[in-house]
C-alpha positions, 0 to 999 in steps of 0.5 A, a space after each residue: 562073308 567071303 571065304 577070302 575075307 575070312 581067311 585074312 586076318 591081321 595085315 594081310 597074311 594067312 596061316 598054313 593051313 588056310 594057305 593050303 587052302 588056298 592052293 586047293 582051290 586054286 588047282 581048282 579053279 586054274 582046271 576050270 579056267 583051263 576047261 573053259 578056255 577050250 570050250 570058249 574056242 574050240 571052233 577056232 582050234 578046230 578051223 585052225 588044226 583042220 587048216 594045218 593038217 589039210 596043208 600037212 597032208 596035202 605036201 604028203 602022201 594022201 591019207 584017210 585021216 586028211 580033212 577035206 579041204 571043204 570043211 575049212 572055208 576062209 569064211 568059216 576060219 575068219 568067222 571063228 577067228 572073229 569070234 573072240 572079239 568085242 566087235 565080232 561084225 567089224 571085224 568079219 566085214 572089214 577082213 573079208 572086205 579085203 581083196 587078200 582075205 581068201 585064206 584059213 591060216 590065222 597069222 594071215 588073218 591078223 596080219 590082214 586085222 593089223 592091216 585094216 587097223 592101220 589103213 583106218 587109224 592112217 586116215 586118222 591121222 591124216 586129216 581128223 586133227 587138222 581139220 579140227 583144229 581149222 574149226 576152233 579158235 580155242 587155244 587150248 582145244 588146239 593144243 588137245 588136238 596137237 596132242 591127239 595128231 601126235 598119238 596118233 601118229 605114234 599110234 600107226 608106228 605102233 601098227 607098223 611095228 606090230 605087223 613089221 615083226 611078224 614077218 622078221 624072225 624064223 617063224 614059216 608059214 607053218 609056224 605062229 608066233 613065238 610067246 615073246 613076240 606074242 607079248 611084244 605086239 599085245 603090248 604095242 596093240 594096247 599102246 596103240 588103244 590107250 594112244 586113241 583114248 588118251 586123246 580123247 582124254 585130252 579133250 574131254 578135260 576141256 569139256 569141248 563139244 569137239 570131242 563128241 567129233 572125235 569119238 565118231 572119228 575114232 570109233 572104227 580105228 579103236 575097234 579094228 585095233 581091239 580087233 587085232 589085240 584080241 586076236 593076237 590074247 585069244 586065239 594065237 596066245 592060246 594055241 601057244 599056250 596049249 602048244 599045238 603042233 604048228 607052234 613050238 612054243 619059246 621059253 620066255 624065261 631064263 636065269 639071270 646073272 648077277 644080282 636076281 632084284 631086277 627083271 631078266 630082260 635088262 641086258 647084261 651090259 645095261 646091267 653093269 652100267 646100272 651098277 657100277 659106280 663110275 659110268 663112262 658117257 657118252 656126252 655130259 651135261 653141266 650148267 658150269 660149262 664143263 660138260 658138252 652142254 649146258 642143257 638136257 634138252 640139248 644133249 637129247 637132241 643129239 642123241 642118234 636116232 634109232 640107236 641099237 647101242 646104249 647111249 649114255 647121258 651125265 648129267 651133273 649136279 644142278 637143278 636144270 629148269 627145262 622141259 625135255 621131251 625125248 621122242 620117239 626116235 631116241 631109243 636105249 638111252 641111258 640117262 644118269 645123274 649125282 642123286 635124286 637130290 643133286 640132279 634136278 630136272 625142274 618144270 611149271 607147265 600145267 593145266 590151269 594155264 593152258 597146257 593139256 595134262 599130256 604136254 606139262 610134263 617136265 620130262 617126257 620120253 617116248 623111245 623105246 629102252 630108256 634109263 634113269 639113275 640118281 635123278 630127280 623130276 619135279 613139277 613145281 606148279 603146285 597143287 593150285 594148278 591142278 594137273 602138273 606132270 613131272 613125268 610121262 613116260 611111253 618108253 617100252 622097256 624102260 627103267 627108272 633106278 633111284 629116281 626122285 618124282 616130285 609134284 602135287 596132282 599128277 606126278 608120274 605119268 606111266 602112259 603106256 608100254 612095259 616099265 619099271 621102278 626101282 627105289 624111287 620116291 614118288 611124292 603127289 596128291 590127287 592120281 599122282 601115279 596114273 596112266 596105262 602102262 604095264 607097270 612095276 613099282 618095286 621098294 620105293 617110296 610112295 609119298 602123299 602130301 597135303 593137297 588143297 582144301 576140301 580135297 582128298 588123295 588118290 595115290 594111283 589112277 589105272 586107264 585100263 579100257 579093253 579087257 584084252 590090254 595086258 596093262 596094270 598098276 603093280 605096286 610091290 614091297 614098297 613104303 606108303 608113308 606121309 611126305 608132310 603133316 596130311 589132314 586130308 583123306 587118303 586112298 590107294 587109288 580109284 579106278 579111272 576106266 572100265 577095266 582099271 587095273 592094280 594091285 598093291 601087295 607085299 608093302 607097308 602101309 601107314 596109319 594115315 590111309 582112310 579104312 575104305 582103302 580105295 574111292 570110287 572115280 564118281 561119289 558114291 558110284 561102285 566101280 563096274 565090275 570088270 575092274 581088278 583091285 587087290 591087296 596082297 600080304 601088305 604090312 603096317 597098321 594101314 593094312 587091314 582090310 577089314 573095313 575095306 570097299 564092298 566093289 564085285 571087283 576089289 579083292 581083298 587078299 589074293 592066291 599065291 598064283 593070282 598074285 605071282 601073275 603081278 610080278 615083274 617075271 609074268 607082268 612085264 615079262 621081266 625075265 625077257 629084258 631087265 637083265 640088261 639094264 643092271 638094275 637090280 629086282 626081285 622078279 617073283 613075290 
């Protein structure tokens, strides 16, 4: 048996001595990580120092420790450079192919990998969807291919972005990027492969001949843009790490004011307006008339675009039948109502009439900063609908507080970019919190339900599909318990893509969960091994890993610094943001 099974016992938690233990060896391994990272690139550190240092010398006297300018070709530089990635030929043929790939500076190579992502997925978007869509007169494979023209047209913004950044700032040419904006753009970099993959789902659900098209169409775009994410983890995040001379790294992390239960990237002000009583707003909503709208989808529309300032939204007690869709325009949004139970937002779309997973969503935002407070989203297709989404969310940093989720198959939707949930009831049967964000869920309450006959329970579904996406389902001093009478089997989750990614620690679990803890997506199928499943000092007579899935890649306890790693500070960098949305948070275990 496994030492880290041995060492668990009861719900969860280990004694000081195995404790101790622990750490041991985590000083161990965390050596040999350290050990290996280096020898994995050292040709790259030694392309990019020679480069630097030659450039040093060259703007100074001449020196006998100077490196020839020989020894670092920019066919060399981009070789080492590539090396990291998944598809190290694409990556070196379409760089070098380019007219301004004469260089051994590696910011310039990944702007230039950036640069190659966004001209192929343009062409993308461009004409692949349409196209199609001229082919089929299938109502619904049209409507996949609306969803897949959206992505990715959302997907070049997420490039745009990407590349935008690395020249704003006080970075020069001496200089790489900061951590922060290093955590920025892997996270718009796996956006932008889980936009492509999504479409993909789309089609794949209707089992079309279509989708074998699509993924030709898509192949080149999705790995030039792992290309760029790999790049930007691997070799600029490691000389960050290591802190080489061309690189002053920036603290990431800074004391919060106020209350320490919400992550630091929540800005002061947002902060104050997550915790006081009485918000003053910007536009209100009442289906009474005594607001300045009747409907939700109303106020969004006037919502400024690209607001750098919160924009706050009332919204008053009602149930509000409506599907809002908040684009990618609406930024820093603040949306708050009487309750979870008094404001409703209340959709029917599903998949079983006719509507692709990603569209029946009852509110969808994709602008970045959103907020929610005191509101609830709910589905009420019912669980004869298959998937009926209450949710979806693509908000980077954005915040959901004391909301109420509610639906059967497919509930909350967190597709993708930073988020974060905090005391809110999520109530669903088959995958009803699935997606690919960077995802925190901390104290609320997670609820199955009864689904139809012959069916089971998946509480989570994680899209993860490149190693290099820093995405992932953390589930942290939260309530699993039963929302009715459940006779059906129950899982914590099933990996849905290669690399699924979620770990579930610090909660309490009720007897209803089947021993097994998880299920495989295909029957009687072990999940690869890349994917990363753990547990984590979970309580309640649900915990016990005992008889937990024998996968390679199920963990059933965790170190203290494998598990920090899922926190609200180092998962979604926290610190960096959550300060100014005055949602209270715990940001370490």
């Amino acid at each position: 048996m496994d030492s880290s099974i041995k060492s668990f016992k009861g719900y969860g938690k280990v004694d000081e001595i195995e404790e101790q233990a622990f750490k041991k060896k985590t000083r161990k391994r965390l050596i040999i990580l350290i050990i290996s990272s280096i020898v994995l690139i050292a040709l790259v550190i030694g392309v990019v120092a020679g480069t630097i240092i030659h450039k040093r010398n060259s703007s100074s006297s001449p020196s006998s420790n100077s490196v020839p300018a020989s020894q670092v070709t920019p066919a060399a530089s981009l070789k080492a450079v590539c090396s990291v990635t998944q598809y190290p030929n694409s990556c070196f043929s379409s760089i070098s192919s380019l007219e301004t790939a004469n260089t051994t500076d590696p910011k310039v190579l990944f702007k230039l990998s950036l640069q190659v992502a966004i001209n192929e997925l343009s062409k993308l978007a461009n004409d692949t969807p349409s196209k199609l869509t001229a082919l089929t007169n299938d109502p619904k494979v049209k409507g996949a291919l609306t969803v897949c023209q959206g992505l990715f047209e959302d997907a070049v913004d997420r490039l745009n972005d990407s590349i935008s950044s690395i020249d704003v700032g006080s970075e020069s040419d001496n200089k790489l990027l900061s951590s922060a904006k290093i955590n920025d753009i892997k996270t718009w970099l796996s956006t932008t492969i889980t936009d492509q993959e999504t479409c993909l789902d789309s089609l794949q659900d209707l089992n079309s001949t279509v989708v074998d098209y699509m993924k030709i169409a898509t192949k080149n775009s999705t790995e030039f843009t792992s290309n760029s994410l790999a790049i930007v983890a691997k070799v600029l995040g490691l000389l960050a790490d290591i802190d080489l001379p061309i690189h002053r790294r920036l603290l990431g992390f800074e004391e919060s004011e106020g209350s320490d239960e919400f992550p630091t990237w929540v800005s002061h002000s947002d902060r104050r307006l997550l915790q006081e009583i009485t918000v003053t707003p910007d536009v209100t909503v009442a289906k009474d008339g005594s607001g300045n709208y009747t409907s939700i989808s109303k106020a969004v529309e006037a919502v400024p675009k690209k607001s750098v300032t919160r924009y706050v939204i009332y919204v008053k007690e009602g149930k509000y039948v409506e599907n809002v869709l908040m684009d990618k325009s609406k930024w820093n949004v603040m949306m708050y109502g009487d309750g979870k139970d008094k404001t409703i937002v209340s959709g029917s779309l599903n998949f079983v009439d006719g509507t692709p997973t990603f569209s029946t969503a009852t509110f969808a935002v994709a602008g970045k900063g959103f907020i929610a407070k005191d509101m609830g989203f709910v589905n009420d297709a019912g669980a004869a609908k298959h998937q009926a989404v209450a949710m979806r969310s693509g908000s980077d940093l954005s915040v959901f507080y004391r909301c109420k989720f509610d639906a059967f198959q497919d509930t909350l939707y967190a597709h993708s970019n930073r988020q974060f949930y905090r005391e809110c009831d999520i109530t669903g049967t088959i995958d009803f919190i699935f997606g690919n964000a960077a995802v925190v869920f901390q104290s609320c309450s997670i609820m199955p339900r009864q689904p139809l006959a012959n069916q089971f329970n998946t509480i989570t579904a994680q899209g993860k599909k490149d190693p290099n996406q820093n995405t992932g389902i953390s589930i942290q001093k939260c309530t699993i318990s039963l929302f009715d009478n459940v006779t059906a089997p129950t899982y914590l989750g099933r990996p849905w893509k290669d690399y699924s990614t979620t770990v579930i620690m610090q909660s309490e679990i009720g007897s209803f969960l089947n021993p097994l803890g998880w299920i495989s997506w295909v029957s009687n199928v072990d999940p690869p091994s890349t994917i990363f499943y753990a547990e984590y000092q979970n309580t309640g007579p649900g915990s016990s890993v005992v008889q937990r899935v024998k996968w390679a890649g199920y963990k059933p306890t965790l170190t203290v610094s494998d598990a920090t790693k899922f926190t609200v500070g180092s998962f979604i960098q926290g610190s960096e943001w959550l300060p100014d949305t005055d949602v209270e948070y715990d940001e370490s275990l």
